[in-house]
CHARMM internal coordinates of N, CA and C (Angstrom, degrees):
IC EDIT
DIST 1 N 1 CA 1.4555
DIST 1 CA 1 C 1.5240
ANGL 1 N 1 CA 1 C 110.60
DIST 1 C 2 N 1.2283
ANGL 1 CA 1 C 2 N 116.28
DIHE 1 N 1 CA 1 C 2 N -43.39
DIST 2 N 2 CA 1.5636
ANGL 1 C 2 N 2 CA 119.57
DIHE 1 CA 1 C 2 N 2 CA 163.98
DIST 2 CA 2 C 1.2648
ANGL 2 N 2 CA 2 C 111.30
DIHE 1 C 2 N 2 CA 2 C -25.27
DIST 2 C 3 N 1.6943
ANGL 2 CA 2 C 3 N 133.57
DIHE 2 N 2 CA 2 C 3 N -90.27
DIST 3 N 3 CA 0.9723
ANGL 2 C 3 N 3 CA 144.19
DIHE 2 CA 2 C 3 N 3 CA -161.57
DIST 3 CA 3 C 1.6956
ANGL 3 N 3 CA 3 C 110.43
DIHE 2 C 3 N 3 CA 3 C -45.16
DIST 3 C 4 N 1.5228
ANGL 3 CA 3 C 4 N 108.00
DIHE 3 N 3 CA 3 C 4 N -51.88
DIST 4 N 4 CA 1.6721
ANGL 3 C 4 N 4 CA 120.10
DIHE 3 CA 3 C 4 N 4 CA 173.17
DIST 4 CA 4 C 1.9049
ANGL 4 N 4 CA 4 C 115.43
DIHE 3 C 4 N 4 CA 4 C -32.57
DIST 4 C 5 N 1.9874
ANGL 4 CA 4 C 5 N 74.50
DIHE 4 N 4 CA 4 C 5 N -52.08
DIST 5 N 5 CA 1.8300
ANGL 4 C 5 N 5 CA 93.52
DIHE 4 CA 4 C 5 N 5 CA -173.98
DIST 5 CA 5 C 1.7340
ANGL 5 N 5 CA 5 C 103.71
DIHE 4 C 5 N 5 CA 5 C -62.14
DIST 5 C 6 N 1.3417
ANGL 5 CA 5 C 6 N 110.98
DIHE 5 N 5 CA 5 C 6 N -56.92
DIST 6 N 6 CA 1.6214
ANGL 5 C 6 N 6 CA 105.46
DIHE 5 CA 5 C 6 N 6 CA -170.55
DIST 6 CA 6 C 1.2407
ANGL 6 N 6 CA 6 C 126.70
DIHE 5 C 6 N 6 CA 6 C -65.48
DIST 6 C 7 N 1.7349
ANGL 6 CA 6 C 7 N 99.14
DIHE 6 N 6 CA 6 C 7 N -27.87
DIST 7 N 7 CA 2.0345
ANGL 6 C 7 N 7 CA 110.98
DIHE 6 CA 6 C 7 N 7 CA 178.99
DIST 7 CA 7 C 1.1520
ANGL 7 N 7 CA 7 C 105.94
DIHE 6 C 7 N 7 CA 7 C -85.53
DIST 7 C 8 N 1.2246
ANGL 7 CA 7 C 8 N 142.64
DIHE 7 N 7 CA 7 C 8 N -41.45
DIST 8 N 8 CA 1.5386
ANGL 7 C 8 N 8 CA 155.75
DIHE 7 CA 7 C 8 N 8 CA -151.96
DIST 8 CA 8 C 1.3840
ANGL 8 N 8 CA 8 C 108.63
DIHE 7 C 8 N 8 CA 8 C -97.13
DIST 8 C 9 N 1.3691
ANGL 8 CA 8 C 9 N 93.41
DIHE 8 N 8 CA 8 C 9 N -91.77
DIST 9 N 9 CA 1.4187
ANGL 8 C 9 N 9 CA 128.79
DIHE 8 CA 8 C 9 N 9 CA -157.51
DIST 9 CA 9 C 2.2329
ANGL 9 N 9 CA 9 C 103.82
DIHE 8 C 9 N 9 CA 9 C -39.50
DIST 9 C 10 N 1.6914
ANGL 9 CA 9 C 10 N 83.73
DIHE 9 N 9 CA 9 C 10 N -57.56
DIST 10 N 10 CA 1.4904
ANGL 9 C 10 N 10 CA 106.29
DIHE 9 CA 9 C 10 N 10 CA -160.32
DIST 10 CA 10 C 1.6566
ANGL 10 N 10 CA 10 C 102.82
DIHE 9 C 10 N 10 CA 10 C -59.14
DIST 10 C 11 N 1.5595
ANGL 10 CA 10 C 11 N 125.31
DIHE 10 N 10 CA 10 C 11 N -69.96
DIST 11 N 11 CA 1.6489
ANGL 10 C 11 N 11 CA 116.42
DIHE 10 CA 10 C 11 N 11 CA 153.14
DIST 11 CA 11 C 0.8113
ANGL 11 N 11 CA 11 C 124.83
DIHE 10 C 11 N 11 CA 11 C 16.33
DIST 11 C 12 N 1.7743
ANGL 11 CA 11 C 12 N 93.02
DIHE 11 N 11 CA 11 C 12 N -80.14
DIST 12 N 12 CA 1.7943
ANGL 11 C 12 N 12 CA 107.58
DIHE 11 CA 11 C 12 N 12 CA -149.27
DIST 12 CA 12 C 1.3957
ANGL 12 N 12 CA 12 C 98.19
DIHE 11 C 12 N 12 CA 12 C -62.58
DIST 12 C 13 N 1.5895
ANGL 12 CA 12 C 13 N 115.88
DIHE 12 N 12 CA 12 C 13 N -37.53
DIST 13 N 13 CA 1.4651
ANGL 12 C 13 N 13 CA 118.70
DIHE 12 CA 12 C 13 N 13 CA -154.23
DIST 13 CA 13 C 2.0451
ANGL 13 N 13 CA 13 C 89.92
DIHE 12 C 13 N 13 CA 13 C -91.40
DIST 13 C 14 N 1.1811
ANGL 13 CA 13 C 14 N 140.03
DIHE 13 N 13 CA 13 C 14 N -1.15
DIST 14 N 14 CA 1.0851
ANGL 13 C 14 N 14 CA 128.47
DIHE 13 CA 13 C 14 N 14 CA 158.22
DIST 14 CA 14 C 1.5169
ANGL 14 N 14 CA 14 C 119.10
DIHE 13 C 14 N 14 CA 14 C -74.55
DIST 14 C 15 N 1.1119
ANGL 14 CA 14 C 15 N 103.77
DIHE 14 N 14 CA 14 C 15 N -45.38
DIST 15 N 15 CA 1.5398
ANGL 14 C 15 N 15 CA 123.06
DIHE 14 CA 14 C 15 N 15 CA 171.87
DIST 15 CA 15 C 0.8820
ANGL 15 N 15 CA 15 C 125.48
DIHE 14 C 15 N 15 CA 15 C -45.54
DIST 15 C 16 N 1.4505
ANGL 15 CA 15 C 16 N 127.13
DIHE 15 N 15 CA 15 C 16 N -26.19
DIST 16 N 16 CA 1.6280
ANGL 15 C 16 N 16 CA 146.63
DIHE 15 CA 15 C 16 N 16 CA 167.42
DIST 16 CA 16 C 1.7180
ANGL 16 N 16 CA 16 C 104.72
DIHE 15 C 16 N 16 CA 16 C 98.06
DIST 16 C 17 N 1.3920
ANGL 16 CA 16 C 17 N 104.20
DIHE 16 N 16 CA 16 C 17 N 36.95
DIST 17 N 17 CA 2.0840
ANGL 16 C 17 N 17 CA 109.40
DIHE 16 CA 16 C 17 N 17 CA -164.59
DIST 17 CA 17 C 1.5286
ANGL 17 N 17 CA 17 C 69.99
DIHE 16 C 17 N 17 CA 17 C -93.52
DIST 17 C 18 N 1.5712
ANGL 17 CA 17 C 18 N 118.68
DIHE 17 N 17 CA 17 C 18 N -71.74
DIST 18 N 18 CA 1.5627
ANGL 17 C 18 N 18 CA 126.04
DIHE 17 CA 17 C 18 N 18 CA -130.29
DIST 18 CA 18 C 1.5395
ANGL 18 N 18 CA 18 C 103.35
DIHE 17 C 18 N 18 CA 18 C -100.48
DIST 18 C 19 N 1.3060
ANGL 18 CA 18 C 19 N 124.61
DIHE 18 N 18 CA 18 C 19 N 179.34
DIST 19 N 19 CA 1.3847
ANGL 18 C 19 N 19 CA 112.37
DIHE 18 CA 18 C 19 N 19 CA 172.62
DIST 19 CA 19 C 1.9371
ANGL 19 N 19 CA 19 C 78.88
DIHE 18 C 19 N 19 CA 19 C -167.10
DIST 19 C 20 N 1.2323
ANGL 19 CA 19 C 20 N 105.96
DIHE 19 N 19 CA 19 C 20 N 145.45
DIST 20 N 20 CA 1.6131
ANGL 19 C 20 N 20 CA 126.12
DIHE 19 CA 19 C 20 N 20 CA -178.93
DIST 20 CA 20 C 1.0232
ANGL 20 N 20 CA 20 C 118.59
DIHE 19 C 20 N 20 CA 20 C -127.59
DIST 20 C 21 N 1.2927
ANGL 20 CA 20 C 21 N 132.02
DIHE 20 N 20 CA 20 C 21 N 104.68
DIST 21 N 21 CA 1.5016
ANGL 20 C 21 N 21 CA 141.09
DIHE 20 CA 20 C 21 N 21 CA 151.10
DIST 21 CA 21 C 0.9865
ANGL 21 N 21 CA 21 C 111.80
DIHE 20 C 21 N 21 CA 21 C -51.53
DIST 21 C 22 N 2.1716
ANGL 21 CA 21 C 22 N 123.17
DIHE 21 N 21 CA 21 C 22 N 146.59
DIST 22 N 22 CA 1.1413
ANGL 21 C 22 N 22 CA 102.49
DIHE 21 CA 21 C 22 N 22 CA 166.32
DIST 22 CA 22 C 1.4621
ANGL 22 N 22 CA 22 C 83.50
DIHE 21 C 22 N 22 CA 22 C -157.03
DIST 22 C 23 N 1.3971
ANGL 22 CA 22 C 23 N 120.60
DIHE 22 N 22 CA 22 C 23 N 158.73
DIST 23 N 23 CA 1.2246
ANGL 22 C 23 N 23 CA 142.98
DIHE 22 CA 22 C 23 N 23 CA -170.02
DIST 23 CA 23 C 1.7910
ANGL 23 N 23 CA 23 C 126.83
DIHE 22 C 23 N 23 CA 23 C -165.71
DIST 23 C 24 N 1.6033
ANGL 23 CA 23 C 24 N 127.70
DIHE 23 N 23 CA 23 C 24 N -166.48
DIST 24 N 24 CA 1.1882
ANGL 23 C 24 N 24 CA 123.02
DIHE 23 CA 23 C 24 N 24 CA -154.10
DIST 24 CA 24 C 1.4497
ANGL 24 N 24 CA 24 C 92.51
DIHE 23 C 24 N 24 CA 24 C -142.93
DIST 24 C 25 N 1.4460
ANGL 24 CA 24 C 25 N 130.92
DIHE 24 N 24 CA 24 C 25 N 88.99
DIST 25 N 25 CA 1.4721
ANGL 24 C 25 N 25 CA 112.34
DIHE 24 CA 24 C 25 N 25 CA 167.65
DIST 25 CA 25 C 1.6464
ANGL 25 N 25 CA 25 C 109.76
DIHE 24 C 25 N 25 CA 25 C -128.23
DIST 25 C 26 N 1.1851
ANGL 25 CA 25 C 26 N 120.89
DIHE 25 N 25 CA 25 C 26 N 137.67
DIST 26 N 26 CA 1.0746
ANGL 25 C 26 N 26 CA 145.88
DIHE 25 CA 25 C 26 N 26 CA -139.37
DIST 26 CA 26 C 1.5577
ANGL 26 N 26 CA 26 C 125.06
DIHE 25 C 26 N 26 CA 26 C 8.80
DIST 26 C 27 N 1.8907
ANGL 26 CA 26 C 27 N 101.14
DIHE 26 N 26 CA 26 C 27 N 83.50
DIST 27 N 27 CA 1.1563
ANGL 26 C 27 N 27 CA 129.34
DIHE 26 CA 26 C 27 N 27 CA -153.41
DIST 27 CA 27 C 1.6451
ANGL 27 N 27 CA 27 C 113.49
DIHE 26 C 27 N 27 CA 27 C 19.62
DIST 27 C 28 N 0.9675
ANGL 27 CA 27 C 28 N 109.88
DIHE 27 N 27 CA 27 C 28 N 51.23
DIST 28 N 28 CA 1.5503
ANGL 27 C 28 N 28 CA 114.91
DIHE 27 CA 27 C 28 N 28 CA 161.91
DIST 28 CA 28 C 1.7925
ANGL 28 N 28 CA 28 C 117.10
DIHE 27 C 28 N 28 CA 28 C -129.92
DIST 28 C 29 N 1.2706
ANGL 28 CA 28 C 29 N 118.04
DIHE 28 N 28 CA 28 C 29 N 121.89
DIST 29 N 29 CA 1.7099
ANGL 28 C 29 N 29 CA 107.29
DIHE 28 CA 28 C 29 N 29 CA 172.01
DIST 29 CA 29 C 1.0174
ANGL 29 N 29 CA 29 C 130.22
DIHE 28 C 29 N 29 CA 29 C -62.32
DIST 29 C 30 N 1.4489
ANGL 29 CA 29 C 30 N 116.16
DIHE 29 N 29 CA 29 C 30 N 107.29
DIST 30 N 30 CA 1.5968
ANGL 29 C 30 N 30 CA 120.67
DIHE 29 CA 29 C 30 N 30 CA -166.57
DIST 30 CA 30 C 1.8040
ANGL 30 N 30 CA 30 C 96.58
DIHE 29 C 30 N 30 CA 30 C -85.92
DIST 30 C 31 N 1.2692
ANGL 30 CA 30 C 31 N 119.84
DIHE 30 N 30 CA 30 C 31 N 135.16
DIST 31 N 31 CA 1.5754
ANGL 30 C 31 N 31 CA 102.21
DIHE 30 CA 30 C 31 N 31 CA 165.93
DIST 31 CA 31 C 2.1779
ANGL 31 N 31 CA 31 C 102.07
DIHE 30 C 31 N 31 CA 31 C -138.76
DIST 31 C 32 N 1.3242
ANGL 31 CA 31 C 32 N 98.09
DIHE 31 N 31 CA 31 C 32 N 119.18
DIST 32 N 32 CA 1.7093
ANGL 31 C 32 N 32 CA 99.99
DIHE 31 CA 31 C 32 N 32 CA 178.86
DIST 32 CA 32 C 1.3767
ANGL 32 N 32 CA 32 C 100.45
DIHE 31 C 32 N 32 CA 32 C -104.64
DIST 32 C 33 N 1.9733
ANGL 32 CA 32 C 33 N 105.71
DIHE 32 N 32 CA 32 C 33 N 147.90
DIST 33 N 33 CA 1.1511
ANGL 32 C 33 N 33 CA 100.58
DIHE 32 CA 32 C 33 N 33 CA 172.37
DIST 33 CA 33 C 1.7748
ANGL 33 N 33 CA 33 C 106.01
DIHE 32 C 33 N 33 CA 33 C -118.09
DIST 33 C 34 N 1.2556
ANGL 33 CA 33 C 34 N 109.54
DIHE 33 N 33 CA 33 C 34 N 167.91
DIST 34 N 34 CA 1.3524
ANGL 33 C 34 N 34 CA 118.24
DIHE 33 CA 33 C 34 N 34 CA -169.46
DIST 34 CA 34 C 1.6999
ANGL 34 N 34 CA 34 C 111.03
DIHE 33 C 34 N 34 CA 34 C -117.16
DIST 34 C 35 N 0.6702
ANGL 34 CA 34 C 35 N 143.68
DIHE 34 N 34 CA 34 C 35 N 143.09
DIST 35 N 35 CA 1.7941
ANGL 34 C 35 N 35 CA 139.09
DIHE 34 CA 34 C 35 N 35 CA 119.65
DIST 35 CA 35 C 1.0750
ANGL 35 N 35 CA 35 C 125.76
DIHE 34 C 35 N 35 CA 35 C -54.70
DIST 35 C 36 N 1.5281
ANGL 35 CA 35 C 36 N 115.99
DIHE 35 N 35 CA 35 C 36 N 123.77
DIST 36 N 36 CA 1.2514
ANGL 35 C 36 N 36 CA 130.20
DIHE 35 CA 35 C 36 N 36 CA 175.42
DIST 36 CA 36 C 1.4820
ANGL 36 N 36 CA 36 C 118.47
DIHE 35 C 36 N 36 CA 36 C -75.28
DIST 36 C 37 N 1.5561
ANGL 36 CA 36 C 37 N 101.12
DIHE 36 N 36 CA 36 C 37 N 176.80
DIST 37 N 37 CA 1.6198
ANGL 36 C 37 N 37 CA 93.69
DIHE 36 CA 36 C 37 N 37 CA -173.50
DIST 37 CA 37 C 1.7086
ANGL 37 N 37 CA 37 C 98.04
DIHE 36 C 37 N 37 CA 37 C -81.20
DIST 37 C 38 N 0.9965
ANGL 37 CA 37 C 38 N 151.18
DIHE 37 N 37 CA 37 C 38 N -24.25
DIST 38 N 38 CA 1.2674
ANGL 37 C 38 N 38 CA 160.22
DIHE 37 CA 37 C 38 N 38 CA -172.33
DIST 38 CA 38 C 1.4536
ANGL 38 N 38 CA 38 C 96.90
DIHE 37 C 38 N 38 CA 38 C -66.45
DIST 38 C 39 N 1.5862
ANGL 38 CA 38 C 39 N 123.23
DIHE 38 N 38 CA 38 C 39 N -38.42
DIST 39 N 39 CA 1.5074
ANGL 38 C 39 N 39 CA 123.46
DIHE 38 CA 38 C 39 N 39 CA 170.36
DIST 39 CA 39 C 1.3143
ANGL 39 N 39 CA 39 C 84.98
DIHE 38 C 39 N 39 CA 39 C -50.88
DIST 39 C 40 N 1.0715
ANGL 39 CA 39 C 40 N 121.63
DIHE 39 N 39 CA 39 C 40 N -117.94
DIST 40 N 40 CA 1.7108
ANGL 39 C 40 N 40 CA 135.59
DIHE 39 CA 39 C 40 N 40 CA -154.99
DIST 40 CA 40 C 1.3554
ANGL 40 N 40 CA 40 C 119.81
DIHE 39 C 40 N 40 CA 40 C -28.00
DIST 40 C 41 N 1.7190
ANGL 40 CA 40 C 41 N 120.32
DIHE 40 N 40 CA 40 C 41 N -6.11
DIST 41 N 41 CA 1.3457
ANGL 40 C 41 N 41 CA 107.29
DIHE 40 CA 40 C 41 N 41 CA -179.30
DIST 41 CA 41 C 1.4114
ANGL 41 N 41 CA 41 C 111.54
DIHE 40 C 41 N 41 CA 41 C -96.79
DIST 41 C 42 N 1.9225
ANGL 41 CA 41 C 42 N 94.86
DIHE 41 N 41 CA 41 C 42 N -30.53
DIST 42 N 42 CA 1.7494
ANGL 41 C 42 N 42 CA 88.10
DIHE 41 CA 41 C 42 N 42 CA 168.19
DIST 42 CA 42 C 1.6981
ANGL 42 N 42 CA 42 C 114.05
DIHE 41 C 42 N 42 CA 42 C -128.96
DIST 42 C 43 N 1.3121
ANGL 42 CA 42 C 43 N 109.34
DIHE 42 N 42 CA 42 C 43 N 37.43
DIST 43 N 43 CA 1.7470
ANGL 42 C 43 N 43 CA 102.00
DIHE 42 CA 42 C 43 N 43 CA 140.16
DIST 43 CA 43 C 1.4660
ANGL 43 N 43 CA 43 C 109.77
DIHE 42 C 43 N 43 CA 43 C -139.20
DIST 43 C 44 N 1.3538
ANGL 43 CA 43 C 44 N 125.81
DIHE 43 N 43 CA 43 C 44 N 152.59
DIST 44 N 44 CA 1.2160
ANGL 43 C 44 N 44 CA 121.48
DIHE 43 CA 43 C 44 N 44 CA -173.79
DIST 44 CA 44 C 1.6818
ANGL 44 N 44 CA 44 C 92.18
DIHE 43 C 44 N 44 CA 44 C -153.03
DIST 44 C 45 N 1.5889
ANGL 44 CA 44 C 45 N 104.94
DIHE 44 N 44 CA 44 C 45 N 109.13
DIST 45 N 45 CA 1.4323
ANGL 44 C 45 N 45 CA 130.81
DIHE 44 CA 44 C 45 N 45 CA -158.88
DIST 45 CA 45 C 1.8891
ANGL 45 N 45 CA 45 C 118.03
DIHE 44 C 45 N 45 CA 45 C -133.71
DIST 45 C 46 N 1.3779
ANGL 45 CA 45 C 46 N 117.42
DIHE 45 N 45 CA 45 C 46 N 101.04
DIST 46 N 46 CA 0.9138
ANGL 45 C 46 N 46 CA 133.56
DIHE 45 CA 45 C 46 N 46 CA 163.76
DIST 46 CA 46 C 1.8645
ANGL 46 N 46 CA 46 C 103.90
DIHE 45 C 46 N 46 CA 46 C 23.28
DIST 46 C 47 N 1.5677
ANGL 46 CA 46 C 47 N 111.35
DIHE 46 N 46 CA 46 C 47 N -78.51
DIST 47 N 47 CA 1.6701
ANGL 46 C 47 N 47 CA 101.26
DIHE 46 CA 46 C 47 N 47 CA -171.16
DIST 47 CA 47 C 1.2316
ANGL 47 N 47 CA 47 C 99.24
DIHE 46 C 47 N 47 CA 47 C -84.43
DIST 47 C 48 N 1.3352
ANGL 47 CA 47 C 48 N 156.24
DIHE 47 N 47 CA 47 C 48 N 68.41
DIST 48 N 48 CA 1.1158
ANGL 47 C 48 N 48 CA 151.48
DIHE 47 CA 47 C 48 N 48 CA 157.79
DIST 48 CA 48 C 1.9782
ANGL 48 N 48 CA 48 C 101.20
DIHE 47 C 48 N 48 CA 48 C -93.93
DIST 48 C 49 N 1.1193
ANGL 48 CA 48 C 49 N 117.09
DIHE 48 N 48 CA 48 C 49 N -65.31
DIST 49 N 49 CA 1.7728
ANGL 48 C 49 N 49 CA 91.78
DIHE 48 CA 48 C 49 N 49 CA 157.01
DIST 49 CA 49 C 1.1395
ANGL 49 N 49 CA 49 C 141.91
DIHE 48 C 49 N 49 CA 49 C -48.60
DIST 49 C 50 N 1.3940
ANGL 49 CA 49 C 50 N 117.65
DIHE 49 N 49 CA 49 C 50 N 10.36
DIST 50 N 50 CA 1.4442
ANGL 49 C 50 N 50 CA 119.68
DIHE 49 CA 49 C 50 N 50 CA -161.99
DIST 50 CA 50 C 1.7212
ANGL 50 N 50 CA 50 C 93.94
DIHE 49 C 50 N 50 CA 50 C -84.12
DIST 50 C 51 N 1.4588
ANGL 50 CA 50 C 51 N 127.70
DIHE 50 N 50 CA 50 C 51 N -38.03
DIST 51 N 51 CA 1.4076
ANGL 50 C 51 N 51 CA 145.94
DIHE 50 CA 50 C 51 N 51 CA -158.88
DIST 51 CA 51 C 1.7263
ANGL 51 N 51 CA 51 C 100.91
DIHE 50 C 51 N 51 CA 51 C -110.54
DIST 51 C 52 N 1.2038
ANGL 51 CA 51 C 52 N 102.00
DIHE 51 N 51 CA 51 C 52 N 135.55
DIST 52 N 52 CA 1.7533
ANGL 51 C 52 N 52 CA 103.87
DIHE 51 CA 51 C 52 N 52 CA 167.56
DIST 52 CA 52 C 2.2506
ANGL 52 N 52 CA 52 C 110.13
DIHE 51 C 52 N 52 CA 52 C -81.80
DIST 52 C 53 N 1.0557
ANGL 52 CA 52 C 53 N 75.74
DIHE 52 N 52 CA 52 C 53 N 131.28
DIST 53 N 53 CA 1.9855
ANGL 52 C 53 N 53 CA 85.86
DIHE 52 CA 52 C 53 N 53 CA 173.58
DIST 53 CA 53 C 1.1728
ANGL 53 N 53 CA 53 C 101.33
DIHE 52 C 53 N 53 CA 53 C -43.73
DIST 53 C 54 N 1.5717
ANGL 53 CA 53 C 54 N 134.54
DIHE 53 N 53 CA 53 C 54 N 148.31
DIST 54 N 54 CA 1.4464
ANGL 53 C 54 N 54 CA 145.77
DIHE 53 CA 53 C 54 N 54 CA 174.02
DIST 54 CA 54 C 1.4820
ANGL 54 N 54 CA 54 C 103.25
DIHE 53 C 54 N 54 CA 54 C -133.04
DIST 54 C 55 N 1.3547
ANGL 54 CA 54 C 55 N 115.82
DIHE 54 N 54 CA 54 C 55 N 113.08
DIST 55 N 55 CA 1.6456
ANGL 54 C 55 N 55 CA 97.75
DIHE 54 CA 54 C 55 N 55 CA 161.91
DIST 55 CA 55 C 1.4890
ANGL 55 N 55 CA 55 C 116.30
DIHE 54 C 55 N 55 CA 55 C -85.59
DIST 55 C 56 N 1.0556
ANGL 55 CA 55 C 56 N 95.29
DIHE 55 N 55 CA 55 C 56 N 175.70
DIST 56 N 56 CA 1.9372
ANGL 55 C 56 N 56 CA 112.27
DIHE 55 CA 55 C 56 N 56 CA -169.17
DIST 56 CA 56 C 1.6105
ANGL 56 N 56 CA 56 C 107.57
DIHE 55 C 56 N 56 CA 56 C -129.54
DIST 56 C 57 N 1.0208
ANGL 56 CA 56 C 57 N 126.09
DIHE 56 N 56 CA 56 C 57 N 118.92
DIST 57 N 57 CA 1.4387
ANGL 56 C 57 N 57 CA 128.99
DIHE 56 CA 56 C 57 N 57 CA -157.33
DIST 57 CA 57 C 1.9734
ANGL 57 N 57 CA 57 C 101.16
DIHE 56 C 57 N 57 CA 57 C -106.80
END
COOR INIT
IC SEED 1 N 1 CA 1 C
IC BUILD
C-alpha cells in the first residue's frame, strides 16, 4: 500500500484530484480518500457512476 500511497495516491491528492481523510478509531488509523470536485470537472472516466458522490464538510 505504501508504494500505491506515494506513486498514486500522493499526486493525485497534490494535484487538487484527491483529498484524504485520516483518523484513529478503535486504535487503528483509518485513512479515506475522496475525489474532489475539480476531479469531475476535468476527468470524466468510464467508473465514475459506479460510486454515489459524497460531500466532505
Amino acid at each position: 500500500m505504501a508504494s500505491f500511497s506515494s506513486c498514486v495516491l500522493r499526486p493525485l491528492e497534490w494535484a487538487g484530484l484527491l483529498t484524504e481523510t485520516r483518523g484513529v478509531r478503535d486504535r487503528k488509523h483509518v485513512h479515506h480518500v475522496f475525489k474532489t470536485p475539480l476531479w469531475r470537472s476535468a476527468l470524466k472516466l468510464d467508473t465514475d457512476d459506479m460510486l454515489r458522490p459524497v460531500s466532505i464538510q
